[in-house]
TORZAGU-895169 format. One record per residue: residue number from 0; residue in one letter; x, y, z of N, C-alpha, C in turn. Coordinates in Angstrom, 1 decimal. Example, Ala and Ser with C-alpha at 12.3 -4.5 7.8 and 13.67 -1.06 7.14 Angstrom:
2
0	A	13.2	-5.7	7.8	12.3	-4.5	7.8	13.2	-3.3	7.8
1	S	12.8	-2.2	7.1	13.7	-1.1	7.1	12.9	0.0	7.9
***
This chain:
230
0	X	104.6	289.5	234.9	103.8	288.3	235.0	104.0	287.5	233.7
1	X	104.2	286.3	234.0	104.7	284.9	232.6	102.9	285.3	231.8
2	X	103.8	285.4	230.1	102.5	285.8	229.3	101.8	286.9	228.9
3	X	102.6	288.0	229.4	102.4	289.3	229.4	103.7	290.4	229.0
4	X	103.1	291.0	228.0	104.3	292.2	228.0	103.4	293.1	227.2
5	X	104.3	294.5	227.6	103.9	295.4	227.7	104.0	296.1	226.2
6	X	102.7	296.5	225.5	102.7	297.4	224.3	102.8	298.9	224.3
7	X	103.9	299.8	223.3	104.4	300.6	222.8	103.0	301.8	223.5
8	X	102.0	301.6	223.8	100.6	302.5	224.6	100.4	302.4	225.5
9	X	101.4	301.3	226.3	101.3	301.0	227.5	99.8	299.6	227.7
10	X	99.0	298.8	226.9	98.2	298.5	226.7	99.1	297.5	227.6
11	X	98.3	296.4	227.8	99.2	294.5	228.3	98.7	293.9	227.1
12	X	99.5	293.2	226.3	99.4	292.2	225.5	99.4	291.0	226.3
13	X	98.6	290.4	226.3	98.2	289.5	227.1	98.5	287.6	226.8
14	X	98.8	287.7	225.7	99.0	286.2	225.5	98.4	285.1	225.5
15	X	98.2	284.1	226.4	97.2	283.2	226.6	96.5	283.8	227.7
16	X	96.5	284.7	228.6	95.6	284.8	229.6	94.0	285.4	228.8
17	X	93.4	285.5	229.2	92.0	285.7	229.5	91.8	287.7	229.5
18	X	91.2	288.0	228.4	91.6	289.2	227.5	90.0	290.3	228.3
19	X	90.3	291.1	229.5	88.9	291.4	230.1	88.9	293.3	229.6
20	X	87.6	293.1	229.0	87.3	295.0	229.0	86.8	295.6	229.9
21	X	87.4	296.7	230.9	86.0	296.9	231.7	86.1	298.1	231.1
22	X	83.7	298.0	231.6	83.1	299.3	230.7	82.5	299.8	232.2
23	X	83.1	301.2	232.4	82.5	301.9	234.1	82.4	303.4	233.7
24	X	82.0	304.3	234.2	81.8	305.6	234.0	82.5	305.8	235.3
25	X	82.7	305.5	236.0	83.8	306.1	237.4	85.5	305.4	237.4
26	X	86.5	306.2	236.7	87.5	305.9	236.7	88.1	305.3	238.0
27	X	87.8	305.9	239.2	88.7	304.6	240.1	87.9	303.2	240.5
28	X	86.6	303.0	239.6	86.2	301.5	239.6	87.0	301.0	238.7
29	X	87.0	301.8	237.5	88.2	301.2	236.8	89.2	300.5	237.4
30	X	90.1	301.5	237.6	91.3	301.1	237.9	90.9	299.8	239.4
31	X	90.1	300.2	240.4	90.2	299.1	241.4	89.8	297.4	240.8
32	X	89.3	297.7	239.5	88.9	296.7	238.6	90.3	295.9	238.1
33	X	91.1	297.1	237.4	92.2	296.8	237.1	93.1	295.9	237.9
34	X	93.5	296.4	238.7	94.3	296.0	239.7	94.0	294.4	240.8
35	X	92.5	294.6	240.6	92.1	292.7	241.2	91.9	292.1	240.0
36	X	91.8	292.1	239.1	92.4	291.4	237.9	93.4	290.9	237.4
37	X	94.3	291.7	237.7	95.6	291.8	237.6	96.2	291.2	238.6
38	X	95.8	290.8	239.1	96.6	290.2	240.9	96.2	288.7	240.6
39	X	95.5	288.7	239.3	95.2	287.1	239.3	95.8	286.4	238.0
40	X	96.4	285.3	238.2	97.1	284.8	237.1	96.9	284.4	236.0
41	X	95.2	284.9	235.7	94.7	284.1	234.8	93.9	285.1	233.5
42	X	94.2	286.5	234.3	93.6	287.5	233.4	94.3	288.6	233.2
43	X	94.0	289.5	232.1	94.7	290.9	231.7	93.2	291.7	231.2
44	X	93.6	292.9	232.0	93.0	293.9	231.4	92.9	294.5	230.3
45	X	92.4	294.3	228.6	92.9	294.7	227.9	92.6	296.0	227.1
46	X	91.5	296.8	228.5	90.8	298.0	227.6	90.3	298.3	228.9
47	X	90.3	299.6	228.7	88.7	300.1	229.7	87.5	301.2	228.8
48	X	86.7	301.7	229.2	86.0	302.6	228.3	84.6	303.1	229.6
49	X	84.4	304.4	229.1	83.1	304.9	230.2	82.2	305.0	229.5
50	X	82.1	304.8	228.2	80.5	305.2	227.9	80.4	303.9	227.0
51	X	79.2	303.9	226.2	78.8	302.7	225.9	79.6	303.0	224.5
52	X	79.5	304.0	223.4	80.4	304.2	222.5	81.7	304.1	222.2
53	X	81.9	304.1	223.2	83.7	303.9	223.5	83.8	302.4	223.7
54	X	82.6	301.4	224.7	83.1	299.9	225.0	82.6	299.2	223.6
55	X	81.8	300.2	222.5	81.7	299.3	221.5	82.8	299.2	220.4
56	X	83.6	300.6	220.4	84.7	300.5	219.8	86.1	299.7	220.1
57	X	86.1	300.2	221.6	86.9	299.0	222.3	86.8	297.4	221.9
58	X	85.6	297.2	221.7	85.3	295.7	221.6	85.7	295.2	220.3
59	X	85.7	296.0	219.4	85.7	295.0	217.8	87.8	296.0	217.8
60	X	88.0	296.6	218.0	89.5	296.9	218.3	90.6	296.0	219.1
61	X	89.7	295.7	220.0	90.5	294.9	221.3	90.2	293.2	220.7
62	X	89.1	293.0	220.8	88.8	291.6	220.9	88.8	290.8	222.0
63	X	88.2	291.2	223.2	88.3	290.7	224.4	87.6	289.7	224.6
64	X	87.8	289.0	225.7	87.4	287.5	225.6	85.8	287.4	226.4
65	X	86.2	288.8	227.1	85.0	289.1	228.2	85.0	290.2	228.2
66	X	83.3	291.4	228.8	83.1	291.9	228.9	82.5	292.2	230.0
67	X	83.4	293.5	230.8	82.4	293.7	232.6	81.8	295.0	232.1
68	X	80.5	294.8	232.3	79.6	295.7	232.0	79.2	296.6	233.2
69	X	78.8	297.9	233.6	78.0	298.9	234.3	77.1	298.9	233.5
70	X	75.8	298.9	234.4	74.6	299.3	233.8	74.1	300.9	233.9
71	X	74.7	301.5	234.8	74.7	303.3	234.5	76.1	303.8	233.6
72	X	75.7	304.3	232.6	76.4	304.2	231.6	76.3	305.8	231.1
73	X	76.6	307.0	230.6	75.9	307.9	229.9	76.1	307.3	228.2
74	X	74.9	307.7	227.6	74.4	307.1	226.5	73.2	306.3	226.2
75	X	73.2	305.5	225.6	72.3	304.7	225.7	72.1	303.7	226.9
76	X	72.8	303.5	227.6	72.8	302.9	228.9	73.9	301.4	228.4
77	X	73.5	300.7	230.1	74.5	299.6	230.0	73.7	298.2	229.2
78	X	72.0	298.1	229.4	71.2	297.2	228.6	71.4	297.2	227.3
79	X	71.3	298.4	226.9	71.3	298.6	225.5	72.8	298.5	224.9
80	X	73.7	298.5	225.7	75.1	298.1	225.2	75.3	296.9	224.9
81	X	74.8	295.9	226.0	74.5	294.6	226.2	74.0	293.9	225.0
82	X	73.0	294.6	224.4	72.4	293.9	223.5	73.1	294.4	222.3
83	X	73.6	295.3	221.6	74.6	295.9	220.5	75.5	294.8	221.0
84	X	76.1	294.4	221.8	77.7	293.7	222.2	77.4	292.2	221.2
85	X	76.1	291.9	222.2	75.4	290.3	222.1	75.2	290.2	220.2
86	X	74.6	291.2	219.7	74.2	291.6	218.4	75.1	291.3	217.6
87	X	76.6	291.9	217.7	77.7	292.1	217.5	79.2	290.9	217.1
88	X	78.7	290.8	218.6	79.6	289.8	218.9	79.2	288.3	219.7
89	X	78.3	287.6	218.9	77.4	286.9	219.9	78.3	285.5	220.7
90	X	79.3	285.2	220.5	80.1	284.3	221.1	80.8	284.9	222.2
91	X	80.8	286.5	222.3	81.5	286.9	223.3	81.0	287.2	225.4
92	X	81.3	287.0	225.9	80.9	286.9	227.3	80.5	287.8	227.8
93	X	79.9	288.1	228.8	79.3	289.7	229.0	78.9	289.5	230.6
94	X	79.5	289.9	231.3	79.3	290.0	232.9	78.7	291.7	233.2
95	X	77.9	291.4	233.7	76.7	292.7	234.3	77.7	293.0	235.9
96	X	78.3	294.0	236.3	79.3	294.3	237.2	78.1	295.6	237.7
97	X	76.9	295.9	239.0	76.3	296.8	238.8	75.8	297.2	240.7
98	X	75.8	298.5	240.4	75.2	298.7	241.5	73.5	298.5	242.2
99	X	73.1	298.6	241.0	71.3	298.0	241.6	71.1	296.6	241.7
100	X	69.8	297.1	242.5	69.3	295.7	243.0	68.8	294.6	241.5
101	X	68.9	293.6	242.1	68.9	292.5	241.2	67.9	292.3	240.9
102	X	66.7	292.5	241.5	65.2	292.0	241.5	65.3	292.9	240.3
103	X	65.4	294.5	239.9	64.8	294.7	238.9	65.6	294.7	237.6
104	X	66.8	294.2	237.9	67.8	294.4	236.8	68.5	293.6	236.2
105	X	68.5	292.4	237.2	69.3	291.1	236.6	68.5	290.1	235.3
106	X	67.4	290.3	235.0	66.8	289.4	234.2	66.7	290.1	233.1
107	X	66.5	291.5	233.3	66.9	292.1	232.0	68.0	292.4	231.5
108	X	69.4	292.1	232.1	70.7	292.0	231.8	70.6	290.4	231.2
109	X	70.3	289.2	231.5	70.5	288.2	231.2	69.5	288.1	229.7
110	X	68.1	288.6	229.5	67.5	288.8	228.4	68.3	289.6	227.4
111	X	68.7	290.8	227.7	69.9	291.5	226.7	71.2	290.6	226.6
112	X	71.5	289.4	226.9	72.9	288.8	226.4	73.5	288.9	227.2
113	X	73.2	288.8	228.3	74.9	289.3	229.6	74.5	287.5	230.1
114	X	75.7	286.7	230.6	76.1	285.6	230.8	76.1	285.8	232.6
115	X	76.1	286.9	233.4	76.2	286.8	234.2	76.1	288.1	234.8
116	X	75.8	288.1	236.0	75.0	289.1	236.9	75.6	289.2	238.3
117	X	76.6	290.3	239.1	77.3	290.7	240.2	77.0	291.7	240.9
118	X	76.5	292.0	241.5	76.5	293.2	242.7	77.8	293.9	243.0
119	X	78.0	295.4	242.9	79.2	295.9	243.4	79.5	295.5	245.3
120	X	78.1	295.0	245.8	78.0	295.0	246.7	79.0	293.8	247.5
121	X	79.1	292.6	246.0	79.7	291.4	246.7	80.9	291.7	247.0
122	X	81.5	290.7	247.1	83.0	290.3	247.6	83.7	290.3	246.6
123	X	84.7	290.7	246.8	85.6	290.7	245.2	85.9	289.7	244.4
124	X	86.4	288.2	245.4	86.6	287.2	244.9	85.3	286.5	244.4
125	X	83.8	286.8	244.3	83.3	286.4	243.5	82.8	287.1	242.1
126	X	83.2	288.5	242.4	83.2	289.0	240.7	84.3	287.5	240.0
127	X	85.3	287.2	240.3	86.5	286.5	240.1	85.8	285.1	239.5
128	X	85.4	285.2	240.8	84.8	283.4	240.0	83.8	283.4	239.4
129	X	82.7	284.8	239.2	82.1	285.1	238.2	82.5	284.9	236.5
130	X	83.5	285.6	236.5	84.0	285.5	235.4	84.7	284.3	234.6
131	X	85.2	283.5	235.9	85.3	282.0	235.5	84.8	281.5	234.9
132	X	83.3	281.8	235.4	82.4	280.3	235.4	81.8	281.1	233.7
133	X	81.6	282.1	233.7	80.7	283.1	232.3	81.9	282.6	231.1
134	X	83.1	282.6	231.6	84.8	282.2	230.3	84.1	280.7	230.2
135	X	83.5	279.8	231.3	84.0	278.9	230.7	82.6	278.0	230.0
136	X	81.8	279.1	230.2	80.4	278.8	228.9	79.3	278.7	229.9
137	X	79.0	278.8	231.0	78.2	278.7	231.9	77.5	280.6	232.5
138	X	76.4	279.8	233.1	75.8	281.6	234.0	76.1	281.6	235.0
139	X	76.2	282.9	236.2	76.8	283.4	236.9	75.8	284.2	237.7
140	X	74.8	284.0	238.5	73.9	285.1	239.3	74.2	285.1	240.5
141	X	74.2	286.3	241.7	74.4	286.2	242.7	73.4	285.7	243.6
142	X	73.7	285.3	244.9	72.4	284.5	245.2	71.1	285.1	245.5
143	X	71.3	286.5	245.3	70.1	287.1	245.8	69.5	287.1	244.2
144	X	70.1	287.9	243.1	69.9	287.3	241.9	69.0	286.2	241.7
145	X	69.6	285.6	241.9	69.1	283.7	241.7	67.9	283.4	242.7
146	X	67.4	283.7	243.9	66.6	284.0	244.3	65.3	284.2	244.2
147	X	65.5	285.7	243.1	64.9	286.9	242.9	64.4	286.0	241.2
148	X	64.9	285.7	241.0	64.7	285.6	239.6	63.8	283.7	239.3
149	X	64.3	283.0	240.8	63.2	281.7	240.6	62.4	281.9	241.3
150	X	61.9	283.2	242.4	60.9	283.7	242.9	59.8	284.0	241.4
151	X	60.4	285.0	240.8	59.7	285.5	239.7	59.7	284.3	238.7
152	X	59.9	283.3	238.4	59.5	282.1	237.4	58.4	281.4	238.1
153	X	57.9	281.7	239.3	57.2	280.6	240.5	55.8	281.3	240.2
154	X	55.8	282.7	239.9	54.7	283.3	239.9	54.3	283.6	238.3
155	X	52.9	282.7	238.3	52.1	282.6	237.1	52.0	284.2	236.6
156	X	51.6	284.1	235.4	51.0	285.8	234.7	51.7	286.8	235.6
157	X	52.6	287.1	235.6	53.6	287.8	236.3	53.8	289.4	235.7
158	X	53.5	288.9	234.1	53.3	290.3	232.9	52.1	290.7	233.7
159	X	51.4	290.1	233.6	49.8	290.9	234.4	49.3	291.2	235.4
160	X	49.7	290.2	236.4	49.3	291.0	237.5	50.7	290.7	238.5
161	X	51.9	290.8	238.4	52.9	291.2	239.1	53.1	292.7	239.4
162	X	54.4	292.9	239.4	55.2	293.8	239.7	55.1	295.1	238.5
163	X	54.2	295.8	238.8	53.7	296.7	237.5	55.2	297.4	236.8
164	X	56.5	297.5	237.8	57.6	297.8	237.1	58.1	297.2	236.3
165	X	57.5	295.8	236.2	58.3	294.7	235.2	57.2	295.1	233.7
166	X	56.6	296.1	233.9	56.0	296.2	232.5	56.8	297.3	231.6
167	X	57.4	298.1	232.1	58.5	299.3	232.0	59.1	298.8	230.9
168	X	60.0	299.5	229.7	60.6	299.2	229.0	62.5	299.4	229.9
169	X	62.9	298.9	229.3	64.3	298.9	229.4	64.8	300.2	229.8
170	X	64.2	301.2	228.6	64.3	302.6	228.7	63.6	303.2	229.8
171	X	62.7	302.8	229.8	61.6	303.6	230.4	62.3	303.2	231.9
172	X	62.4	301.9	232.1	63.1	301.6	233.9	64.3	302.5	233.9
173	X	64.9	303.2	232.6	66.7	303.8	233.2	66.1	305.1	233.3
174	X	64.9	305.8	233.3	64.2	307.4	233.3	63.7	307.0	234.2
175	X	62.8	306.3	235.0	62.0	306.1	236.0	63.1	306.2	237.0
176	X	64.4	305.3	236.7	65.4	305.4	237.9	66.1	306.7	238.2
177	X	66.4	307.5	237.0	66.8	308.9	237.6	66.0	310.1	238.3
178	X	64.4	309.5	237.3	63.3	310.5	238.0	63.8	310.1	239.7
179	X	63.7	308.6	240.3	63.9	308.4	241.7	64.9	308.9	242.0
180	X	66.3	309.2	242.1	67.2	309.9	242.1	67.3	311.5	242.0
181	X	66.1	311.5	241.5	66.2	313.6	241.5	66.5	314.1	240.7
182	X	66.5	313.5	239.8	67.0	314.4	238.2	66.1	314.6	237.6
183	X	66.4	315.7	237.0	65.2	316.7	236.4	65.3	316.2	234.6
184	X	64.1	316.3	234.1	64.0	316.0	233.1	65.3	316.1	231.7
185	X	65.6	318.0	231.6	66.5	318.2	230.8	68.2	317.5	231.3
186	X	68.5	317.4	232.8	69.8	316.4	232.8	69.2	314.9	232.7
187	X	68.3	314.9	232.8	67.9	313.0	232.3	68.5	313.0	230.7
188	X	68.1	314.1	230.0	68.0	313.9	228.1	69.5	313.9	228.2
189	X	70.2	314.9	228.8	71.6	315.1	228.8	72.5	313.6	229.0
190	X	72.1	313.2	230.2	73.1	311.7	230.7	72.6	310.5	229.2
191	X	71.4	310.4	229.1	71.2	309.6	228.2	71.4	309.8	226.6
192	X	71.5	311.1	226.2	71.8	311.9	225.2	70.4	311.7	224.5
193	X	69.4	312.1	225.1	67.9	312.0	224.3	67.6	313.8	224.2
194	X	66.4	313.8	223.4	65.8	314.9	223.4	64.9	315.2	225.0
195	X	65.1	316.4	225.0	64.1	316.7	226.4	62.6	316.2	225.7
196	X	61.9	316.2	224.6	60.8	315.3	223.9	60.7	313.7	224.2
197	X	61.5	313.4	223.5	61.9	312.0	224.3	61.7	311.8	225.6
198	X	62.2	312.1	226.1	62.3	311.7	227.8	61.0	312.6	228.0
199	X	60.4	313.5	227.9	58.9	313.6	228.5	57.8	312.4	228.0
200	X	58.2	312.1	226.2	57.6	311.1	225.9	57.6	309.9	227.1
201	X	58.5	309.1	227.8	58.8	308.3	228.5	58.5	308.2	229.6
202	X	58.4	309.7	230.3	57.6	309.9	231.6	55.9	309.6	231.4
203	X	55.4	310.3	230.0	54.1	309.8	230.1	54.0	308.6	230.2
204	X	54.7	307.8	229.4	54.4	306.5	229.2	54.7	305.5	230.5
205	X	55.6	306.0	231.4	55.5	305.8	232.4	54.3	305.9	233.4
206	X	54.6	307.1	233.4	52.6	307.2	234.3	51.2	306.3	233.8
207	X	51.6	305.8	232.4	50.4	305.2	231.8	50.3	304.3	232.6
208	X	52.0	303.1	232.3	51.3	301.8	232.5	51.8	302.0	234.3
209	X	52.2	302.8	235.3	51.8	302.5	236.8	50.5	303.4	237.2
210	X	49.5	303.9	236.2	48.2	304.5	236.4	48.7	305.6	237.7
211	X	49.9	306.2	237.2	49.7	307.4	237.8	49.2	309.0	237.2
212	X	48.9	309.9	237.9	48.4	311.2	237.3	48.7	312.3	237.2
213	X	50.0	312.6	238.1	50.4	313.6	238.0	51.9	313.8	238.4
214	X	52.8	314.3	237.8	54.3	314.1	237.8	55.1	314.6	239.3
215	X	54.3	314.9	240.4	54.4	314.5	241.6	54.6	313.3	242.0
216	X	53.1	312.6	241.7	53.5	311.3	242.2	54.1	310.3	241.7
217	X	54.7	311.0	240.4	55.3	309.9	239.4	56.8	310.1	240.1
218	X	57.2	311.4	240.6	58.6	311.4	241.6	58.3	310.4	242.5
219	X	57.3	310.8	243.9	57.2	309.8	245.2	57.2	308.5	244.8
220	X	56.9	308.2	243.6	56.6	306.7	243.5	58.1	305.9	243.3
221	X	58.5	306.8	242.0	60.1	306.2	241.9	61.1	306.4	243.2
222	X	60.7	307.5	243.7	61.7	307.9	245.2	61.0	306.5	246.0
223	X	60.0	306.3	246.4	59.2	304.8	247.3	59.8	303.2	247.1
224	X	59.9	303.4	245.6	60.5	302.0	244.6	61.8	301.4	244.8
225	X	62.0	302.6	244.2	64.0	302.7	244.3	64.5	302.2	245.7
226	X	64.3	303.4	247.5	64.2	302.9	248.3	64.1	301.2	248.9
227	X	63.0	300.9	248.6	62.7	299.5	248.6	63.6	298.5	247.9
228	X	64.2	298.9	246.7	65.2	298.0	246.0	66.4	298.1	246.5
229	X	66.9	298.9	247.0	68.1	299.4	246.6	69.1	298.5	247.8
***
């Protein structure tokens, strides 16, 4: 491809095209990432990375023009990457590429720095024009996204008497989401690399602010939630 050749690592030196990181913990999203990127004339893959440590090293190494983010990440997660990237690198672009629902995830991707917000769910060619429109200084939400997110501006005191999950911290929503998923406390500490302390801390505080009582129903609730989002 005109603009491209190939470095001594096998890396693409990319040239004038459009310099993309992707950050995924499942290697063949990777690569399926790779490869519709690559089919288009206007971008190069210049890195990939699975954990959030590796896409921050990647990033000040590489210098990529954009960043496709996962928000299940092991480490500190994909939010908190978002905002170290934003911190970091604040002229740089940051597309949220993610499997959850957008009601609970898109506004906190766009509050942590991310320029734009995609469902794995869409069509491929609008990850594509996603990334367009985030390169060329503009946002990017999907329509359920966008939606979801002037639904939630429509409703007054929203902190108070909304959607008691939108009081959750950042953290506290990525532990509430594995509790829904079935993971037990010590593989929660493990994927996130916290203390089994920590993450009990998180579950209380969890139960505080949805006034639950007992870590039964702090499971049914996130298994009931999740469901509903998903």
């Amino acid at each position: 491809m005109a603009g491209r050749r190939m470095m001594e690592d096998g890396t693409a030196s990319t040239g004038s095209l459009r310099r993309v990181l992707v950050v995924d913990d499942h290697p063949i999203v990777r690569q399926g990432l790779r490869l519709l990127l690559e089919s288009e004339s206007d971008f190069a893959v210049c890195g990939e990375a699975a954990d959030t440590a590796a896409a921050l090293r990647a990033t000040r190494e590489l210098a990529p023009d954009v960043v496709i983010v996962d928000l299940t990440l092991p480490g500190v997660g994909g939010i908190e990457l978002i905002k170290s990237l934003h911190a970091e690198h604040p002229g740089l672009s940051i597309l949220v590429l993610s499997m959850h629902d957008d009601v609970l995830y898109a506004e906190r991707s766009l509050r942590a720095g991310a320029a734009g917000y995609v469902s794995k769910n869409d069509a491929p060619d609008t990850l594509v024009r996603a990334l367009r429109r985030v390169l060329a200084g503009d946002r990017y939400l999907s329509e359920r996204a966008s939606s979801a997110l002037f639904a939630s501006l429509a409703t007054p005191f929203r902190g108070s008497v909304g959607n008691p999950i939108e009081r959750l911290s950042d953290r506290e929503l990525e532990v509430f989401r594995l509790i829904g998923d079935g993971v037990g406390t010590r593989q929660i500490a493990e994927r996130l690399h916290l203390s089994v302390k920590t993450v009990e801390t998180h579950r209380a505080r969890i139960k505080d602010k949805l006034g639950i009582k007992s870590g039964t129903e702090l499971v049914l609730r996130a298994v009931r939630v999740l469901s509903q989002v998903d």
